[in-house]
N, C-alpha and C positions, 0 to 999 in steps of 0.2 A: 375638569376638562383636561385633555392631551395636547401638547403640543411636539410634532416632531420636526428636527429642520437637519437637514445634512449640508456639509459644509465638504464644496472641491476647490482644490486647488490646480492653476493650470500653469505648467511649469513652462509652456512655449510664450504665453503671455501675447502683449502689445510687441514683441520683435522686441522683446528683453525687458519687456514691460510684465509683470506676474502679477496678474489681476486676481481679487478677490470678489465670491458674491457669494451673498447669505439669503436665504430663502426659509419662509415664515407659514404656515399652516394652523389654524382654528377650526378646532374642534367643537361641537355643542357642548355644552356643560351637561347638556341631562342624558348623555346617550355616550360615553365610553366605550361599552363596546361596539358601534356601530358611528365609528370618525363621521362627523360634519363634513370637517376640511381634510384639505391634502396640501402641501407645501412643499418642495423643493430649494435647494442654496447652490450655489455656486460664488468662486471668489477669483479675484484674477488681480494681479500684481502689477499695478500702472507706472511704476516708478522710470523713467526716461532714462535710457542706457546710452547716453552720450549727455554733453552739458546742452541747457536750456534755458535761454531768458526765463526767470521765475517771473509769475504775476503780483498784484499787486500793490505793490510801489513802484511810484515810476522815477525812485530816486537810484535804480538798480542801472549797471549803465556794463555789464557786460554777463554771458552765461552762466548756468550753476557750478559752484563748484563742491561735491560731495551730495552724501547722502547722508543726512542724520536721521531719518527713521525711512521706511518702506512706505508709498503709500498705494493704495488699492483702490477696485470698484466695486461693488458686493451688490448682489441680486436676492430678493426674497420672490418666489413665487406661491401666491397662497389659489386655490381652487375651492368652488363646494359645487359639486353636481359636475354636470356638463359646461355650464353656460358662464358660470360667475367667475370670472378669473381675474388677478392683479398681478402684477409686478413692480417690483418694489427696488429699484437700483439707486446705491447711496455711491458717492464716487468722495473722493479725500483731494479734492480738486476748488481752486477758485469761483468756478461758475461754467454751466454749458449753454451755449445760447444755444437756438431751435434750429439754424444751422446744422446741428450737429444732433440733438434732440429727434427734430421732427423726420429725418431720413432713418436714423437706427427705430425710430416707433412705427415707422413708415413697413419696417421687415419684420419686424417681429408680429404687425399686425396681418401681415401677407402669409406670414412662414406658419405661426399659431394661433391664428385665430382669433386671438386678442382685439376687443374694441381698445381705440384710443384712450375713454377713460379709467380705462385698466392698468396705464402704463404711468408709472412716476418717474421721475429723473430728478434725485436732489444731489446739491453737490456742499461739503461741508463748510466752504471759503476758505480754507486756508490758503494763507499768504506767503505759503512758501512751498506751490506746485508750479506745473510748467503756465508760462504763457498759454492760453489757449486762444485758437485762431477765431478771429469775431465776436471775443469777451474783452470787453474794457480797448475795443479796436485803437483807440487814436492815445493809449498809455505810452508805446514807444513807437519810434521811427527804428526797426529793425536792417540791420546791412543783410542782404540779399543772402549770405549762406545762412545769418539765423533766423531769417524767412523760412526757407527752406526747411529749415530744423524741425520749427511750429508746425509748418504745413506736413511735414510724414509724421508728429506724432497726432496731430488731430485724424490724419487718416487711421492710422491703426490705433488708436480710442475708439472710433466710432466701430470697428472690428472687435474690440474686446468689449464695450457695451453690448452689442449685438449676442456674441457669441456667448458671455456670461450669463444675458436674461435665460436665453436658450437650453445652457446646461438647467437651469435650475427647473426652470418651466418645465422640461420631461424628465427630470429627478423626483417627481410628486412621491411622495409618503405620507401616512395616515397623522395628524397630530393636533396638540391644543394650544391655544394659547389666553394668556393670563396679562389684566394688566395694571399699574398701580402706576404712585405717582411723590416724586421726592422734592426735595428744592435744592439748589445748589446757590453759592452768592459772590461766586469770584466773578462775574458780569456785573458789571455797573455802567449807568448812562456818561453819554461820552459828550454830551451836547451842552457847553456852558456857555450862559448868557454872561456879556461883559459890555462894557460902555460901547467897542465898536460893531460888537455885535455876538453874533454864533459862535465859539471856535469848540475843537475836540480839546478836550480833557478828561477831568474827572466830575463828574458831579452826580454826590448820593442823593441828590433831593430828586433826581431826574425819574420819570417810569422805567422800570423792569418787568422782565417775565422769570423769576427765579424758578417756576414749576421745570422739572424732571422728568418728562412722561417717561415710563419703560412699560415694554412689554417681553414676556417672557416663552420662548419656547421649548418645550420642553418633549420630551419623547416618550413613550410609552410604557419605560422604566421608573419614568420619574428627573429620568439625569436632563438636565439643561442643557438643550442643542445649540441656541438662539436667544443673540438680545438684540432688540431693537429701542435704543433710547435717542434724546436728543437734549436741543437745549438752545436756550436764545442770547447766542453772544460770540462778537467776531474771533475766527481764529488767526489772533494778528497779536498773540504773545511773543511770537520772533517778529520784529520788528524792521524794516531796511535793510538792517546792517548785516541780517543773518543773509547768506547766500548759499545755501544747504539745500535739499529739499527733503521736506520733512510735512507730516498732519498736523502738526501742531498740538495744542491742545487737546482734539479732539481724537486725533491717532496714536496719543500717549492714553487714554482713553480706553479705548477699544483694546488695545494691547494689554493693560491690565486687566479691563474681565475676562478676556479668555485666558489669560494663564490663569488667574481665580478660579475659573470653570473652562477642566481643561477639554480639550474634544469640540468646544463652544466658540461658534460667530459671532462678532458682536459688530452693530452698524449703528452709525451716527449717524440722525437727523439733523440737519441742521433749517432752528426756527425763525426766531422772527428780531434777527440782533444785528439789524445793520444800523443802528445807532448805539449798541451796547459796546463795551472792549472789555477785555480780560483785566483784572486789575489783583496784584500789581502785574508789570511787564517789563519784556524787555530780552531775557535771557532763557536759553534750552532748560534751565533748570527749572525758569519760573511754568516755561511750558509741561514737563513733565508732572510740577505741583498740583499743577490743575486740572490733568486730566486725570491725576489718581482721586485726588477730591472728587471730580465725576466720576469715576467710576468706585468709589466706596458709598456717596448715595444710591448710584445704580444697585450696589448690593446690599445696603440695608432696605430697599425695596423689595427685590429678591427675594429677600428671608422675611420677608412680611405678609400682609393680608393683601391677597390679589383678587382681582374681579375673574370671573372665568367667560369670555367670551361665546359667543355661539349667534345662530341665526344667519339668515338673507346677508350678504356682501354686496351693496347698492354702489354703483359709482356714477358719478357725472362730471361732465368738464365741458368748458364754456370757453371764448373767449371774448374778450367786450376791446370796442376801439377804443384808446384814450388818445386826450387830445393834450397840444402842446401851449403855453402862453404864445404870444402871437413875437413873430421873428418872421424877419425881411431881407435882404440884399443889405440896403444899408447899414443893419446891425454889422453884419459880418465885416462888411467895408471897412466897416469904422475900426472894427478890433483888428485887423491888421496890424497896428500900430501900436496893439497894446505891447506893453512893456514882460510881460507874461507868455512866454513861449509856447504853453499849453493852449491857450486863449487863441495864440496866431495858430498853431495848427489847428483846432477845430475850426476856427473861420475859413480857412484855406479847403478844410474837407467839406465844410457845407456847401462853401461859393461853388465848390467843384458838383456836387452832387444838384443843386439847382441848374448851373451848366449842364450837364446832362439828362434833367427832364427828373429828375431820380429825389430830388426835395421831399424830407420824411414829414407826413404833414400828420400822420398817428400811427398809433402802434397797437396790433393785436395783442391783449395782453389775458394768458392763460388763467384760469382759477379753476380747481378742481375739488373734487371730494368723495373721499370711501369711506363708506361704514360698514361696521361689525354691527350686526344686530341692532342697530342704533343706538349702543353703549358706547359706542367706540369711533371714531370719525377725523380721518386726517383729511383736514383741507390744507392746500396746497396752493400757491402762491407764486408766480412769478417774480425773477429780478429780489435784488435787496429789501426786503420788507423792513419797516421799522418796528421797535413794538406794539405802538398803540392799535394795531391792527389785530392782534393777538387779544388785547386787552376787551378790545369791545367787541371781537368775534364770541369769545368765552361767553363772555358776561351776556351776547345774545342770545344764546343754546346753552344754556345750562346743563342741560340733561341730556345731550348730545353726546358726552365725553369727548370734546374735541380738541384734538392739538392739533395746532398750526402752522404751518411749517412754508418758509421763505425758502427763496435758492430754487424754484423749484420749475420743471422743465423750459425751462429759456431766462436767464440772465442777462438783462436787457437795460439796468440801469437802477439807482433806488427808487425806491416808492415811498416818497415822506405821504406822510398826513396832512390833511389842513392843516393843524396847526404846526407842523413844520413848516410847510410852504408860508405859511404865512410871519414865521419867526426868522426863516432864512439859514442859510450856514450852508454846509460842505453836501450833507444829504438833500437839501432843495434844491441847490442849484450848479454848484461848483463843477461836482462829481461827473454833471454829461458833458464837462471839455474832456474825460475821457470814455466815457461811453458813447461818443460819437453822436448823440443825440441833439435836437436842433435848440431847445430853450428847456426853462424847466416846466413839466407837468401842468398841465389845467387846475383850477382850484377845486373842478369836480372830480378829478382823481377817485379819492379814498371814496366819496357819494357813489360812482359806479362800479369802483370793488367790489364793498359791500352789499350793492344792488345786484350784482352775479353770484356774489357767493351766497347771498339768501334763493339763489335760483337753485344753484345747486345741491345747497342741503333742504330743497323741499324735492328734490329729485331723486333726495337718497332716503329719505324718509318709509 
């Protein structure tokens, strides 16, 4: 099979923003001369051309200062026939809530045609891009001009999302693509059990998702256009202290394969690691370690035995209500007085939001899935997923070929598991004093994820 994927650059960007997007095409395997797919890339340069509260940490208490690497938005658009089309936009950003998600899927499905579950939105979480407006809402009490800051680059974001699906979507050329699959192990679980409870650190006994997925595209010559890999683990190897903005791990990454394969886009998926951390950490150096280590897996995948894709591209996307543990007035009352700053603002933003009729009592929450011939299958995931969701998705579809993938169109809060919720710590509960959310999760949670996402991979079937 063929794969070809061209890669633009747009040098006007976000209003100094220089976004990137890569675009992905599959071809059948049994028919070379006569392409399956068609794919399209485009890339555009999001990096914030003034200083910018970075996201986060909310132990950051004024705007960025520098750039240690460039970070991007990259587009894959793959086509077969008329009707089947995806796109595929990776951004080197914190998280996008549906804010910001559902109005750019909102045009792109008016402008080309596009059904909704065609369109993906991951973002890779590193913790050292801009604030984004209505991600992680109640992390800082912003002063009024770097209010203003947030709000012009979330508007020209949602213009260079836009314009980069775009470029790619009518750059289609004929191509194949291949996929295989490596491990990487500088992710380890972050969740340790101690006499007072939960806390982040280290601990190897904890579950992982070490798998590598890559897929490879490739052109008609053979030369490598295109990579699309990922991987399940926070990019929070710059820690607080750094106030830079930079990918992280994951953008030190992508920068090494394409100078390995030069002419070549490469895009980070980001999976299912919001209980995993980079380990060790701490320092740009230990960031750039890691993303070479990912990306020389990525290449001895590469240079090995690949699956060649082909067939039907099915997608579906759903969303199921979830509900909250049960919270009142008086909770909120009470925590006023807690000693814990963060605790007093979110009490103060819910009392406000009941005040006003506006009491979040669930939350639509997305789950999606495309497949390749049914060799191949990204489901897709809203908000912070943990891994065990990865774990028991796999191990349900076998033979599905599926990776998993968190971060994905709306960043809305984590998503523990039962047995998170029920163990407690930072991902169960802590974490919605600053996603603005009212209590933690129902304990049916992870029961009606997984009740959707079996909807939608018998829909892709």
């Amino acid at each position: 099979m063929f794969v070809f994927v061209m890669k633009l650059t747009i040098k006007q960007g976000l209003s100094g923003l220089v976004p990137a997007v890569v675009l992905c095409i599959c071809i059948s395997p049994m028919q070379a001369a006569s392409p399956e797919y068609r794919a399209g890339a485009a890339a555009v340069d999001i990096t914030p051309v003034e200083p910018i509260r970075l996201s986060g940490y909310a132990s950051r208490t004024k705007p960025s200062e520098g750039v240690l690497t460039q970070i991007h938005a990259k587009a894959l658009a793959i086509t077969r026939g008329k009707r089947e089309q995806v796109v595929l936009i990776t951004t080197d950003l914190i998280g996008l809530p549906r804010t910001i998600t559902d109005p750019v899927a909102a045009r792109i499905q008016q402008k080309y045609g596009l059904e909704r579950a065609g369109i993906v939105f991951n973002s890779s979480h590193t913790h050292t891009a801009p604030y984004i407006q209505n991600n992680l809402s109640l992390l800082f009490e912003l002063p009024e001009t770097e209010q203003r800051t947030v709000e012009a680059y979330a508007a020209r974001l949602q213009e260079a999302l836009f314009e980069v699906a775009g470029r790619a979507i009518v750059d289609l050329s004929p191509v194949t693509i291949t996929t295989g699959h490596g491990e990487a192990h500088f992710g380890i679980n972050r969740r340790v059990m101690g006499p007072k409870g939960v806390s982040i650190g280290v601990n190897p006994e904890g579950p992982v998702d070490a798998e590598v997925p890559v897929m490879k595209i490739a052109g008609a010559d053979g030369k490598v256009k295109a990579v699309l890999f990922g991987y399940a683990c926070h990019n929070t190897t710059l820690t607080g202290g750094n106030n830079a903005v930079s990918g992280d791990y994951a953008g030190y990454a992508q920068e090494a394969i394409e100078k390995a394969n030069p002419g070549a886009t490469a895009l980070f998926l980001m999976l299912t690691g919001a209980d995993q951390n980079p380990n060790p950490r701490g320092t740009a150096a230990l960031a750039r370690q890691h993303g070479e280590t990912l990306a020389a897996e990525v290449a001895r995948v590469l240079g090995g035995r690949q699956t060649l894709l082909h067939g039907p591209m099915k997608a579906a996307f759903r969303t199921v209500e979830l509900e909250f543990e049960a919270n009142d007035r008086a909770t909120f009352e009470a925590r006023l007085a807690d000693s814990n700053p963060y605790r007093v603002r979110h009490a103060k933003a819910m009392l406000a939001r009941m005040d006003t009729g506006q009491a979040i009592r669930r939350y639509p929450y997305p789950v999606q899935a495309i497949s390749f011939g049914g060799k191949f299958t990204l489901v897709t995931l809203g908000g912070e997923v943990v891994v065990d969701y990865a774990l028991a998705i796999k191990k349900a579809y076998p033979a599905a070929g599926v990776v998993v993938a968190g971060y994905s169109n709306d960043v809305m809060a984590y998503i523990p598991s039962l047995r998170i919720l029920q163990e407690g710590g930072y991902e169960a509960f802590d974490s919605m004093y600053y996603y603005g959310l009212p209590a933690s999760w129902a304990p049916n949670t992870e029961e009606k994820i997984l009740a959707t996402v079996a909807t939608v991979m018998k829909a892709t079937r």
